[in-house]
MINU-877263 format. One record per residue: residue in one letter; x, y, z of N, C-alpha, C, CB in turn. Coordinates in steps of 0.02 Angstrom, whole numbers, plus 50000, padded with zeros to 5 digits. Glycine has a CB too. Example, Ala and Ser with C-alpha at 12.3 -4.5 7.8 and 13.67 -1.06 7.14 Angstrom:
2
a506604971650390506154977550390506604983550390505654977650452/s506424988850354506844994750357506455000250394507044997050286/
END
This chain:
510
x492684764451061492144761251023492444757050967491654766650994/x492144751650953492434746950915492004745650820492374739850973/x492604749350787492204749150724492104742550694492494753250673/x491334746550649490884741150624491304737750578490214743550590/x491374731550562491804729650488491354725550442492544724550501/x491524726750393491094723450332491754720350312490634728950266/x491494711650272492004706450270491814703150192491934700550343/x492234704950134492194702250079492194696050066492524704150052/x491864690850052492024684150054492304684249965491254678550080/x492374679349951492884677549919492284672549876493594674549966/x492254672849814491924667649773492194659949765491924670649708/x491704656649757491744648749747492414649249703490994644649705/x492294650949647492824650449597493554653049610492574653849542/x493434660949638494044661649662494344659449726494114667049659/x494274655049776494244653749814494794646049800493564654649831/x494454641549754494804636649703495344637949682494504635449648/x495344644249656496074645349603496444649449657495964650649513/x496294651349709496634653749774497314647449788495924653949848/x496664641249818497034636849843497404634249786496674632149881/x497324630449713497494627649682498564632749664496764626849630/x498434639049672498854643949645499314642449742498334653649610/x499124640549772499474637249837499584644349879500304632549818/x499204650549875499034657749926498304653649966498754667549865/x498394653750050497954656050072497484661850059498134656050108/x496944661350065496244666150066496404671250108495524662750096/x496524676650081496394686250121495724688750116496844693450075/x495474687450160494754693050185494884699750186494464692050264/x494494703450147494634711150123494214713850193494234714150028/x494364717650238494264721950312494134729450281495064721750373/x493594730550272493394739850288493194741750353492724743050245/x493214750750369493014750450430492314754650392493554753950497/x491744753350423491214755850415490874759250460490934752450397/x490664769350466490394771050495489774770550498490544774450497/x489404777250518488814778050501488654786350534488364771350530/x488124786350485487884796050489487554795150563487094800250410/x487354799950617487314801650645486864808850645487784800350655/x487224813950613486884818650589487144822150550486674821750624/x486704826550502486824829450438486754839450454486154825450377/x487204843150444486944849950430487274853850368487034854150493/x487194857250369487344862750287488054863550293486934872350281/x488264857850262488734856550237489154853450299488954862150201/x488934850650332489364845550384489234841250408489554846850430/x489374835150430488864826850477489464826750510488564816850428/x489144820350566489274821450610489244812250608488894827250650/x489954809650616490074803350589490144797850664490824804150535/x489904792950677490094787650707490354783250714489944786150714/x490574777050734491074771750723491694770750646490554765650727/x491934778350637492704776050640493144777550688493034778050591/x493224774050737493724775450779494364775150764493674772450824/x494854773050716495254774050676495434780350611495164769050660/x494914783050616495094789550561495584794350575494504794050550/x495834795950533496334801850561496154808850522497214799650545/x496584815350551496334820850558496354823250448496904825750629/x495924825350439496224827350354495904821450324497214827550335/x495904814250325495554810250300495034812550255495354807050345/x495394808650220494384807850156494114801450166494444807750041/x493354804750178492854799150186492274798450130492524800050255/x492094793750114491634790950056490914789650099491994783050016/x490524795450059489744791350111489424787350059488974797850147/x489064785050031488674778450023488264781949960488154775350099/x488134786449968487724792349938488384794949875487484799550012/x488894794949885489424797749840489714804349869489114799149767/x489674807649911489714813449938490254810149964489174816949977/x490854816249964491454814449989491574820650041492034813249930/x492114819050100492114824950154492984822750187491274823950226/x492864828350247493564828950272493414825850339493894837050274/x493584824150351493794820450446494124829550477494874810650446/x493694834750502493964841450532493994840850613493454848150510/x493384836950641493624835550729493674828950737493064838050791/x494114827950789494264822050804494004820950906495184821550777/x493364819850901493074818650965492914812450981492554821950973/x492874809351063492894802151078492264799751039492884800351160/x492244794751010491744792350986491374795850907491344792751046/x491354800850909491104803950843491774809250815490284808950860/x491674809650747491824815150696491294818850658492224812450647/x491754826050652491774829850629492004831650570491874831650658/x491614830250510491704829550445491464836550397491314823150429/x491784838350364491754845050337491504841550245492694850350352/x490714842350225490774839550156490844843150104490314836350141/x491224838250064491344841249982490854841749932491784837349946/x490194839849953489654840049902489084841149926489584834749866/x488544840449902487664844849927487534840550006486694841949848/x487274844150047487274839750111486504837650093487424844250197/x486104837950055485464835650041485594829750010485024840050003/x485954826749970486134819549970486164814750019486624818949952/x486344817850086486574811150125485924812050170487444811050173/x485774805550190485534803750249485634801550304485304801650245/x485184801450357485454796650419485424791450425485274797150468/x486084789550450486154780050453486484780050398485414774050448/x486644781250360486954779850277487714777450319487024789150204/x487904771750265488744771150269489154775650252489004766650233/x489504775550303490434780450277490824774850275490924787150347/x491344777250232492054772450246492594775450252492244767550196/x492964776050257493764777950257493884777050219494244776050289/x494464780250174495014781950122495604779350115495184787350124/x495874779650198496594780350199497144785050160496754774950186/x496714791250145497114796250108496844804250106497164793450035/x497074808650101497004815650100496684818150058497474818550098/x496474822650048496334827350002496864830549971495974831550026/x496764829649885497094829649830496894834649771497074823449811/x497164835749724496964841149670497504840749618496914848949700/x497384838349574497724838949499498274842249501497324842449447/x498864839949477499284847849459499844845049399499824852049546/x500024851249383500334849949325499954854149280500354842849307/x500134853849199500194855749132499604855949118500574852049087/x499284851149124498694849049094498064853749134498624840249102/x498284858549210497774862049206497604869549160497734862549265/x498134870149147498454877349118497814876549054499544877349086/x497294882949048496884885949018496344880749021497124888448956/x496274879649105495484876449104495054879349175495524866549109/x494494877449169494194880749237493944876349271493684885749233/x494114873949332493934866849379494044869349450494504859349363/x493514863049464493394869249552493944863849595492154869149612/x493524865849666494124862649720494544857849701493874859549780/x494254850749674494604844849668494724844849615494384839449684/x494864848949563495094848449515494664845649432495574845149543/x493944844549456493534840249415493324847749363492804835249465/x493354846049313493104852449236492574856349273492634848249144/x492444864249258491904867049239491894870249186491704870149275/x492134869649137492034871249071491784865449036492624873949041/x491824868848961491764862248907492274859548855491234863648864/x492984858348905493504855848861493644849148866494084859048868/x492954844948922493124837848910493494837848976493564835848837/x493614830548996493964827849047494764830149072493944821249029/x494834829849116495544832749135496054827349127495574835349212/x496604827549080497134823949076497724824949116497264824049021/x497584825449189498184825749218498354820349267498224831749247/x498884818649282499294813449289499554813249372499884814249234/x499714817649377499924819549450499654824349504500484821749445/x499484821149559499344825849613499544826449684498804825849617/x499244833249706499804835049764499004832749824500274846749764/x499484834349875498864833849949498664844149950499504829550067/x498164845749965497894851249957498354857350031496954849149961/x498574851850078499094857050114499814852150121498764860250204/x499924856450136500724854450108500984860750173500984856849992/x501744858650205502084862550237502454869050197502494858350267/x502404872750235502914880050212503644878250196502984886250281/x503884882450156504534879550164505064883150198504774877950106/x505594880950219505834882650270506244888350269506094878050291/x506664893550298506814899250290507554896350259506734904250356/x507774891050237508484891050191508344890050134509014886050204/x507664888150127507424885050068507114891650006506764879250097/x507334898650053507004903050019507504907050001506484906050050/x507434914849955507844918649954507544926249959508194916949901/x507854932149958507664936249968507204939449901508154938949995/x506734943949906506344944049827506674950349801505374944749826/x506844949649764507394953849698507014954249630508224948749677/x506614951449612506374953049541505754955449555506354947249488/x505754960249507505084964749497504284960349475505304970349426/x503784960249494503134958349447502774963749435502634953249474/x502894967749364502514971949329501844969149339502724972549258/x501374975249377500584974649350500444978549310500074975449394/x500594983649267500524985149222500024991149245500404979949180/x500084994349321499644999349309500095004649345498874998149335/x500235009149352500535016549361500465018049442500065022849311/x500045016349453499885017849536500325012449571498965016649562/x500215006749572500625001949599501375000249588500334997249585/x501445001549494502064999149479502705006249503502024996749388/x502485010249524502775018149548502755018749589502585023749537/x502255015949638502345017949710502265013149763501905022849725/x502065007149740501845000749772502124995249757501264999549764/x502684995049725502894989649682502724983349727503704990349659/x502774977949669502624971349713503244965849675501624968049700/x503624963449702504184956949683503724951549668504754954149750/x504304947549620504064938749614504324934549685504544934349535/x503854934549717504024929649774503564934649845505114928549785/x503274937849819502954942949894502144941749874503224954349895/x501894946049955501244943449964501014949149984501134937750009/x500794951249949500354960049951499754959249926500694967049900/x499404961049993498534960950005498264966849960498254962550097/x497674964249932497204970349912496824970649930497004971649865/x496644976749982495994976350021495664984549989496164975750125/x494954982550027494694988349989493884987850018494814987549896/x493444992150016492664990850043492484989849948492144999750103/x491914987549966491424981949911491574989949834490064979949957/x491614986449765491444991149714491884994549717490884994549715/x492594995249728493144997749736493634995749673493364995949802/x493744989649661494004990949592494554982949613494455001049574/x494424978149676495034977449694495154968749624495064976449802/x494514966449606494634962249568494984963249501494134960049565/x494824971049473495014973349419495794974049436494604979649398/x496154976249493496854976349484497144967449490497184982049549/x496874964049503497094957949502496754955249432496894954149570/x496484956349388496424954849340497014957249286495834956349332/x496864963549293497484968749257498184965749264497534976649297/x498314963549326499144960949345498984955549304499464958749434/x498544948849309498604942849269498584946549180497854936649294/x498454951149169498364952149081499114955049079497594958749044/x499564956749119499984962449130500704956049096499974966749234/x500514951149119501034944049129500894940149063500814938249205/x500894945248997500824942948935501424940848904500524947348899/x501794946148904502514944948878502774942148935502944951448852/x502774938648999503084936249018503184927049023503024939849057/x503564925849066503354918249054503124916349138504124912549019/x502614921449161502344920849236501694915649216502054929749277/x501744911149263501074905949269500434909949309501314898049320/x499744909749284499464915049337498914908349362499034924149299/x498594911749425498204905149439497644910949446498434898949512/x497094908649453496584913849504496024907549554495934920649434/x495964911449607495514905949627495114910649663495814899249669/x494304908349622493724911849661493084908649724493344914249602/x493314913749766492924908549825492444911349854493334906049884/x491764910649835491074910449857491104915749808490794911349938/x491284917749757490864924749713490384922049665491424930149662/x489864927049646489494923849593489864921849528488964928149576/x489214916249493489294914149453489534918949392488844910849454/x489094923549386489244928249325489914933149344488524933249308/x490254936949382490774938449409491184936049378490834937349463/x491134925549400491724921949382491944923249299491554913949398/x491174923849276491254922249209491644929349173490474920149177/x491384935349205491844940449175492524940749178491714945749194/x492824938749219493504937249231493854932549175493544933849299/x493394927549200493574922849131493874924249052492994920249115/x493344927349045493064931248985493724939948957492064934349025/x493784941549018494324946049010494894944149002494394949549053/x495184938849034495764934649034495804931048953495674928749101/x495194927448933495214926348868495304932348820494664923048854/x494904936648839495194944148785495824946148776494964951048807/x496094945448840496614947448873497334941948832496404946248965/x497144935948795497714931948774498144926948842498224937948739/x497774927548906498234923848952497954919048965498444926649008/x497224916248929497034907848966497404903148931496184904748959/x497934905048907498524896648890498664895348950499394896948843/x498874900948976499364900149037499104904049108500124903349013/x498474901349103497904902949179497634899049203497334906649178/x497704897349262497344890449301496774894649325497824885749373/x495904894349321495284896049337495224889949381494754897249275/x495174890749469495084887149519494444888549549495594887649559/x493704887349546493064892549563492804886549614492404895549484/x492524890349684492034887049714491694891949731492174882849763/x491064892449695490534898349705490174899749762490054897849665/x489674902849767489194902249801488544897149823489104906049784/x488704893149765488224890649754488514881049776487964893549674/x489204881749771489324876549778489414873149869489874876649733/x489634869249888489774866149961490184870850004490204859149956/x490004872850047490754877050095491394873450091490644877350188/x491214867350114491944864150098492304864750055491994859150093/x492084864949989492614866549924492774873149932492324865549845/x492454877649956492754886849961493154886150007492194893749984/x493154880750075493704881550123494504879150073493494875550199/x494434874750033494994869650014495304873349963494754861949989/x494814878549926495094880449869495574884349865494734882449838/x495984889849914496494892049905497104886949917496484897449938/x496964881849974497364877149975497624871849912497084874450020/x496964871949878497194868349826497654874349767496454864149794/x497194881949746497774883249701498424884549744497624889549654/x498604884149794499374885049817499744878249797499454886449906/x499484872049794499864866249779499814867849708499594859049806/x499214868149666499494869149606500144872549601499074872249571/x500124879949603500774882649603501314879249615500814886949641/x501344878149688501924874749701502024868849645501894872049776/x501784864549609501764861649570502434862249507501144862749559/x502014870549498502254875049430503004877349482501514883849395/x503034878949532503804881749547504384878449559503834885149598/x503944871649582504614865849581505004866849514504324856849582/x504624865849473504904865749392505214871749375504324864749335/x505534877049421505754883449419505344889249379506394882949394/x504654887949373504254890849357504004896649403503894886749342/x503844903149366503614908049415502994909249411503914913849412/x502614908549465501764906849477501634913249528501544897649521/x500954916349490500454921349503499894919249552500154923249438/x499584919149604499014915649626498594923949660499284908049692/x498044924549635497504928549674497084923049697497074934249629/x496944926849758496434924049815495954927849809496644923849888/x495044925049783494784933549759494344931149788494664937649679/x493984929349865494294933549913494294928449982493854941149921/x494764931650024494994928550081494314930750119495784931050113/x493954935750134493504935750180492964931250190493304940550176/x492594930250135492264923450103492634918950127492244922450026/x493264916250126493464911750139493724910050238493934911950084/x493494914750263493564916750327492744915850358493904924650329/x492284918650306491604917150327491354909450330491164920750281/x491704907350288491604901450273491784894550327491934901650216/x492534897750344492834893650371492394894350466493714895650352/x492194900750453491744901350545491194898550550491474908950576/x490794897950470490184893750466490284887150476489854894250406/x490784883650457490814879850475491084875550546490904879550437/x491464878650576491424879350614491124879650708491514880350582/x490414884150693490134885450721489674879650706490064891450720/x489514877450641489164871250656489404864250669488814870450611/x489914864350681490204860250726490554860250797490524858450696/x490284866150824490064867350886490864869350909489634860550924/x491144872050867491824873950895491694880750928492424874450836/x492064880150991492104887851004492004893950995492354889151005/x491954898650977491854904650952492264908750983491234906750954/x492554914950948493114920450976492824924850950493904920550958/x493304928550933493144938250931492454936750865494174945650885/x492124941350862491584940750803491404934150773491824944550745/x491334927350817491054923950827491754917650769490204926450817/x492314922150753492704917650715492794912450778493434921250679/x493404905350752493524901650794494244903550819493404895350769/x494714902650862495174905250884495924901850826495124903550969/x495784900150795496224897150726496214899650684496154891850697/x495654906350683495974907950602496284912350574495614908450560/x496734914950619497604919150584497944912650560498294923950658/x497924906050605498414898650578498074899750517498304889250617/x497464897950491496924894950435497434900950367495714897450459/x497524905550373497894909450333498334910950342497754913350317/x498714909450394499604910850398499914906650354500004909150473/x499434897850360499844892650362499794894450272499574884550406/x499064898250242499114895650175499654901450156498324895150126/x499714907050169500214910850130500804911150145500084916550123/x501094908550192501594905950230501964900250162501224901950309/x501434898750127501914894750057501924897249995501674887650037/x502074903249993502224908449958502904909949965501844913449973/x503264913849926504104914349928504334914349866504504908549965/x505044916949863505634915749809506004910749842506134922249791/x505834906149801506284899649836506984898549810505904892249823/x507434893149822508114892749832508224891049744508384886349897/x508744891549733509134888449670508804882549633509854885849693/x508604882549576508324877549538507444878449563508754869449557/x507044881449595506444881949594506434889349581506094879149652/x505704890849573505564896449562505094900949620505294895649501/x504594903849585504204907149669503684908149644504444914649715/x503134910049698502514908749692502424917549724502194900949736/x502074921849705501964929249706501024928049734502164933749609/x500714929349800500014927549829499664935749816500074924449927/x499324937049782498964944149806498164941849804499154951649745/x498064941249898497674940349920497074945049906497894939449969/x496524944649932496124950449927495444949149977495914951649844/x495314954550004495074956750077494584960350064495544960650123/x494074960850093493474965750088493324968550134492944963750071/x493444975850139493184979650231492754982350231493554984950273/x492344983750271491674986850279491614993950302491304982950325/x491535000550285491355006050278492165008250304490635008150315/x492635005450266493385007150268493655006150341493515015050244/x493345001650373493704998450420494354993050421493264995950443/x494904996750442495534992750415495734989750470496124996750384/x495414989250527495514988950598495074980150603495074997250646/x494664979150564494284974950590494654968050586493634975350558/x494414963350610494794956250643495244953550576494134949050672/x494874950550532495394947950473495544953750421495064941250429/x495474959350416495884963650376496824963550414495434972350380/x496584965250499497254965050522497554958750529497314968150579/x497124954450538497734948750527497964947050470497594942650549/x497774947150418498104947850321498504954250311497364948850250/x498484958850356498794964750349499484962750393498324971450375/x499474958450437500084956850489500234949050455499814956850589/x500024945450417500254939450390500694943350326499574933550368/x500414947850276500664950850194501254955550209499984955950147/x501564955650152502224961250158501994966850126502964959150122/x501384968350142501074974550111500584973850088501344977450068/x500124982550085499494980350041499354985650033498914976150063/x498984983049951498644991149918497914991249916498864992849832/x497864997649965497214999949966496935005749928497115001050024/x496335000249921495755004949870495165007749911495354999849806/x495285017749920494835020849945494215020249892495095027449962/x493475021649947492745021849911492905031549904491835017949977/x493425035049910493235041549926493475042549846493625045849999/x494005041249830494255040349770493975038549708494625037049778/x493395033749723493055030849690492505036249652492825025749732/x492525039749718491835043749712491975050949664491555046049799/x492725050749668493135055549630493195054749560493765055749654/x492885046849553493265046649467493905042549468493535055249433/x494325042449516494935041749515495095033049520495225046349573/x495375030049457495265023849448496025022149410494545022549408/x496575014949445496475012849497496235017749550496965009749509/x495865017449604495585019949655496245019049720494835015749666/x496945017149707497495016049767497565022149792498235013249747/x497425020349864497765026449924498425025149936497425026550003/x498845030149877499385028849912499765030249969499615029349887/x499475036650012499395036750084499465030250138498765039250090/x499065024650125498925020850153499135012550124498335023050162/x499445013150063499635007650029500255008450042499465006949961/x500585001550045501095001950081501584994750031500845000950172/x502214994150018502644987150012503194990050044502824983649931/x503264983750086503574980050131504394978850099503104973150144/x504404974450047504924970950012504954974049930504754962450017/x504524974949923504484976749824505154981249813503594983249791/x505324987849851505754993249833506214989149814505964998549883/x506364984349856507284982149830507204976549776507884977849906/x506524975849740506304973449678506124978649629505774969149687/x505834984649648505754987849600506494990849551505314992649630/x506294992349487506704994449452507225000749466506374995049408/x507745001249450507955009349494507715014449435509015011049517/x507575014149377507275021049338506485022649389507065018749232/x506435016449426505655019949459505775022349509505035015549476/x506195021049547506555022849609506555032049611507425018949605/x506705035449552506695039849542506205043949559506815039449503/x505815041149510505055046249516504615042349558504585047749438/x504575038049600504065036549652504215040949715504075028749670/x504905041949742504845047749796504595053449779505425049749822/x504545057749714504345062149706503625061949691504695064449672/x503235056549667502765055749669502175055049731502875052349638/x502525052249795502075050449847502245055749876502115044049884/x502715062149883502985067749899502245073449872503825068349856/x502285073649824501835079749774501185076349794501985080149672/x500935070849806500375069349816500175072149862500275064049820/x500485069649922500325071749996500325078150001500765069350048/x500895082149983500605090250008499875090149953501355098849982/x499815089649899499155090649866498575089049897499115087549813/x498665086449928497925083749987497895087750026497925076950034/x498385087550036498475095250116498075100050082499495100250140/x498565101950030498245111150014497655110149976498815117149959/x497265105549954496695104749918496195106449973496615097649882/x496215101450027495825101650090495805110450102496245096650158/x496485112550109496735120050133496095126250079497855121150103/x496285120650016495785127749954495115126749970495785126449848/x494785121949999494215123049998493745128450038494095118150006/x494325130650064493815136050132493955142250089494225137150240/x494185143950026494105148449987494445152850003493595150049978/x495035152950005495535156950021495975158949976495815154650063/x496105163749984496515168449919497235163949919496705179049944/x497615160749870497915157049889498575162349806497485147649899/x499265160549842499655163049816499965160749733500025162649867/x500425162149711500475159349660500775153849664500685162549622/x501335153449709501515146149718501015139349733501945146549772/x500795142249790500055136349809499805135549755499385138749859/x499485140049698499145138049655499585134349596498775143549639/x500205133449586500635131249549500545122749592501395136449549/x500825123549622500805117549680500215111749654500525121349766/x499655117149677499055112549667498825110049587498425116649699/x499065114149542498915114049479499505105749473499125123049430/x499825106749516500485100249481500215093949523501565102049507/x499865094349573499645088049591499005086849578499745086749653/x498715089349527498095089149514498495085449433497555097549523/x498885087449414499145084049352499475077849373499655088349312/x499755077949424499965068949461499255063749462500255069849569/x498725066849495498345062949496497805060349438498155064649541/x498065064849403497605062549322498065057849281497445070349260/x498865059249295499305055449270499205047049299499975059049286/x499025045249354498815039949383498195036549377498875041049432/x497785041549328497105038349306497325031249259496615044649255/x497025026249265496915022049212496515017549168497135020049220/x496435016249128495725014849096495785006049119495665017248993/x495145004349138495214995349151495164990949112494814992449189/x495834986849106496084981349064496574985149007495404977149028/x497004990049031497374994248991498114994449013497075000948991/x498294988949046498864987249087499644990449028498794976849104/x499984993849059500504997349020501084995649023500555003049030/x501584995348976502344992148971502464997349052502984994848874/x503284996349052503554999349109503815007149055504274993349155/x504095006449028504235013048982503795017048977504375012248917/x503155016248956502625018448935502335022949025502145011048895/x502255019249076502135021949128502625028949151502155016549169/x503355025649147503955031449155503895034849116504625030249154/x503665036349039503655041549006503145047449046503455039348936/x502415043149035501915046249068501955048349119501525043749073/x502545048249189502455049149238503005055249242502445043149275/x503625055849213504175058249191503715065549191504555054549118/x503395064149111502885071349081502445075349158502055067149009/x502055071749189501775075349258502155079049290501575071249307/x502635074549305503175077149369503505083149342503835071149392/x503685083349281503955089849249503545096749221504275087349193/x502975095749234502245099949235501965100449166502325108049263/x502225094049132501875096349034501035094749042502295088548944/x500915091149093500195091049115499855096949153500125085449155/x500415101449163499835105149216499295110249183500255109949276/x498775109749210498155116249208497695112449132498645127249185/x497915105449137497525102249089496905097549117498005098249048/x496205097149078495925092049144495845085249131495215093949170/x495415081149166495345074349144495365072049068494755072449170/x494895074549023494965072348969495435074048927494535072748947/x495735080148934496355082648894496955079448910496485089648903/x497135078948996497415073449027497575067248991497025071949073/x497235063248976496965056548949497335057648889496115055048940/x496925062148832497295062748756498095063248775497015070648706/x498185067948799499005069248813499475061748825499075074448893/x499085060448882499345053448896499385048848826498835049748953/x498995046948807498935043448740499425045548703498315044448704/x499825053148696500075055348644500615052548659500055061748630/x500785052848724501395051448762501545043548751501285053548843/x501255040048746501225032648754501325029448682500515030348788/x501095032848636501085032348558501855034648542500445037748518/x501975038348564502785041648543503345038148591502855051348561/x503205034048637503865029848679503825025448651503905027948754/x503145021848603503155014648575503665016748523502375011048545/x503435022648471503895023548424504475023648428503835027348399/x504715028448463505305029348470505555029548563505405035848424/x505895023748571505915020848658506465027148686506365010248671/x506815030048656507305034648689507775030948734506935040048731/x507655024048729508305020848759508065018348822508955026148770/x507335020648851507055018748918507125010848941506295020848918/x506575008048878506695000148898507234996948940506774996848841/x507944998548888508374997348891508604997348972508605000648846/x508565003248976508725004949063508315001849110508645012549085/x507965003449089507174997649145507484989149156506094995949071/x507714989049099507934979349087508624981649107507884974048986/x508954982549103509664983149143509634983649213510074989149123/x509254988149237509114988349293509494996849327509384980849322/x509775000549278510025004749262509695011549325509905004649183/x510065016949328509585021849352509485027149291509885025549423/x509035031749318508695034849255509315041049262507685037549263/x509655040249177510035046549194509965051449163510615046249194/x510125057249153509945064749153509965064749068510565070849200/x510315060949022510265061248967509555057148933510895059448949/x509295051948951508665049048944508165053948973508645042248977/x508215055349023507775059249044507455064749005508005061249091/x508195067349013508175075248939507745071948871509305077948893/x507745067948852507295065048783506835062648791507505060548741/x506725060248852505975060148871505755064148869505765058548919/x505655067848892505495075648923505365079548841506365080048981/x505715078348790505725084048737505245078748680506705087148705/x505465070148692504895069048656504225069348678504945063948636/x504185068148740503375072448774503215077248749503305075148845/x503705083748745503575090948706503155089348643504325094948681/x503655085648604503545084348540502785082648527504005079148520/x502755078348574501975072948562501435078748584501875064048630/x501435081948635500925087248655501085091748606500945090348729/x501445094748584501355099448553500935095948463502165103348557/x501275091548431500865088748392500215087948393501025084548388/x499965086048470499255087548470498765093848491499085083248501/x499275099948466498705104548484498865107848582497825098448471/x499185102248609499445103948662499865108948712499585101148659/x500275110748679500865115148663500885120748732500725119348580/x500235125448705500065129648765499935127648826499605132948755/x499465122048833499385120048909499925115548927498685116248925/x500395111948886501145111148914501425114148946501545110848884/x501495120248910502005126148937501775130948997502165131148877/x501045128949005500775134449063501035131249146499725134949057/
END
């Protein structure tokens, strides 16, 4: 089919100073489509037979879109703005260019959706440079193995789940589980550091967004937080683009050997999204009505994630997944579970316990973190996921009311003090010292036969007395040191110290 062209003529005047300046006359050539048809959030484009795949197209109306099928005679356009703007018959034109998004300096402590345009009120965006919204992976020389730790600052994860700068560990979890709060907590956690955090929210409500926001500002990290939001309320298209776009940001920030944070809050939304659309463009349908592309649709985006080579830095992805009545089996949990080098899951059973973070560490798993985690944690995380597990056993075992011995009941009294030691209050993200003290005190039983709230004080006491006086922990944590028997020993006696100061003393020693 042969596209329509619209032909600029050239004014009397300029036309004169054309010839007089001794240049022949250039006729300006667009190619001009036309709508065809319109649906929620997609049209269905005619005579560009020249468009190519990714293209941005301009409709007439101002609504801008993607060129997504490429069929004889018509496209398949995915739009960036209200599909109630456009009409039928309206002009399209071609671009001759991709889809783009700001990056650089100038986004750091603002909130702007897909393309990068403000949703706050700090005024226009002053940035200078931008990337195309996908971009290739980089290649396996271009990377390195992940060796440095990223403190989240919470006890469950940083002990038994650790996660590296440069890895991609999923947080999945069924709805009201807690999984935004640990990805909030990690971005407040990256205070003292010099980690870039991004967050990008896709299809959540408006007010949601805003608590996050709002915590992060409490929190001291919107200098250095890129807020990327395409709500619910906004176009599918921008929720499809938007993790794509914060990954170029990042990459942006890592060229510059910068180390960049990105949550995905949440990939399922962004999987619903990507089938809605989809399906209204008459693509195929596969398992649960997805299209047969979308492990690519999220391989390809976290696939640009990594510790990259010498002179860049790395980009750390913790995706996040939503399963339905703790189905870990279902279509895109396992494919983000077979794309990530791990993931921490948040039981609803746990939830129901009180027990907050809510991580199964049963079932939470890293892949790569150990040979990032610190070696003073190295220590007490085998003994920790050790004492847990029989505690489940014999808890299950006490309930049928059985006369149970003194050991069992010692047993259970000590993993009942592990798991209170792992309680944490939300937005209370903790140094690394401060966790090893607290975790040190459990494992050695100064918690046992104490309950939740006494638990808690203790903890506090414990956490107040490593700030004071560090016993040398830090130190070892930042060296990279293992925990040795003389630190230990002063841990252990300033714990005494601190419980017993508070009244503690006896249920220490029991």
């Amino acid at each position: 089919m042969q596209p329509d062209s619209d032909i600029t003529l050239m004014t009397t005047r300029d036309l004169v100073q054309t010839l007089l300046d001794g240049e022949p006359p250039k006729p300006e050539v667009s190619e001009v489509g036309r709508v065809e048809e319109v649906g929620d959030g997609i049209a269905i484009v005619t005579g560009l037979g020249r468009a190519l795949a990714d293209e941005m197209l301009e409709f007439a109306s101002g609504v801008s879109g993607i060129v997504f099928d490429l069929e004889p005679g018509r496209l398949g356009v995915v739009l960036l703005g209200p599909s109630q703007n456009i009409t039928m018959g309206e002009d399209v034109r071609r671009t001759g260019r991709v889809v783009s998004v700001p990056v650089g300096p100038a986004l750091l402590g603002r909130v702007v959706d897909a393309l990068g345009r403000p949703r706050d009120q700090e005024g226009p965006l002053e940035a200078t440079d931008h990337a195309p919204v996908e971009a290739e992976a980089p290649d396996i020389l271009s990377r390195r193995a992940v060796s440095r730790p990223l403190a989240t600052g919470l006890k469950a994860v940083d002990a038994a789940v650790p996660v590296g700068l440069g890895q991609r560990e999923l947080i999945i979890g069924d709805r009201q589980t807690g999984k935004t709060s640990i990805a909030v907590d990690t971005i407040l956690n990256q205070k003292g550091t010099d980690v870039i955090c991004i967050y990008c929210a896709i299809g959540q409500r408006g007010d949601a967004v805003a608590k996050v926001i709002g915590a992060v500002q409490d929190g001291g990290m919107m200098a250095r937080t890129v807020i990327i939001t395409a709500g619910d309320e906004d176009a599918p298209g921008l929720a499809y683009i938007a993790p794509y776009a914060a990954m170029s940001v990042a990459e942006s920030f890592a060229a510059q050997g910068r180390d960049v944070l990105v949550v995905m809050d949440d990939l399922t939304h962004h999987a619903r999204t990507y089938r809605e659309l989809s399906l209204l463009l008459r693509r195929p349908p596969g398992r649960e009505a997805f299209p047969g592309d979308i492990f690519y649709v999220h391989a390809r985006l976290l696939e640009r994630a990594g510790q990259f080579s010498e002179g860049r830095g790395s980009i750390t992805a913790l995706p996040v997944v939503e399963t339905q009545a703790e189905n870990l089996s279902a279509y895109i949990p396992t494919n983000l579970i077979s794309i990530t080098d791990g993931q921490i899951y948040l039981s609803p059973k746990l939830v129901r316990t009180n027990q907050f973070p809510a991580v199964d560490l049963g079932v939470s798993v890293s892949r790569v973190g150990g040979k990032a985690q610190a070696s003073a944690f190295r220590a007490v995380a085998g003994n920790l996921r050790v004492t847990l597990s029989q505690f489940e056993e014999l808890e299950e075992f006490a309930r049928f009311g059985t006369r149970l011995d003194e050991d069992t009941r010692a047993r259970l009294a000590r993993g009942a003090a592990m798991r209170n030691a792992l309680r944490q209050a939300e937005r209370d993200p903790m140094a690394a010292n401060e966790q090893l003290a607290v975790l040190i005190a459990a494992i050695e039983g100064l918690l046992d036969g104490m309950d939740e709230a006494q638990a808690g004080s203790a903890m506090q006491s414990i956490r107040a007395a490593i700030r004071r006086d560090d016993q040398g922990l830090a130190k070892t944590i930042r060296d990279n040191q293992k925990l040795d028997d003389d630190v230990r020993a002063q841990i252990i006696a300033m714990a005494r110290d601190a419980l017993a100061d508070m009244g503690q003393g006896d249920g220490a020693d029991a």
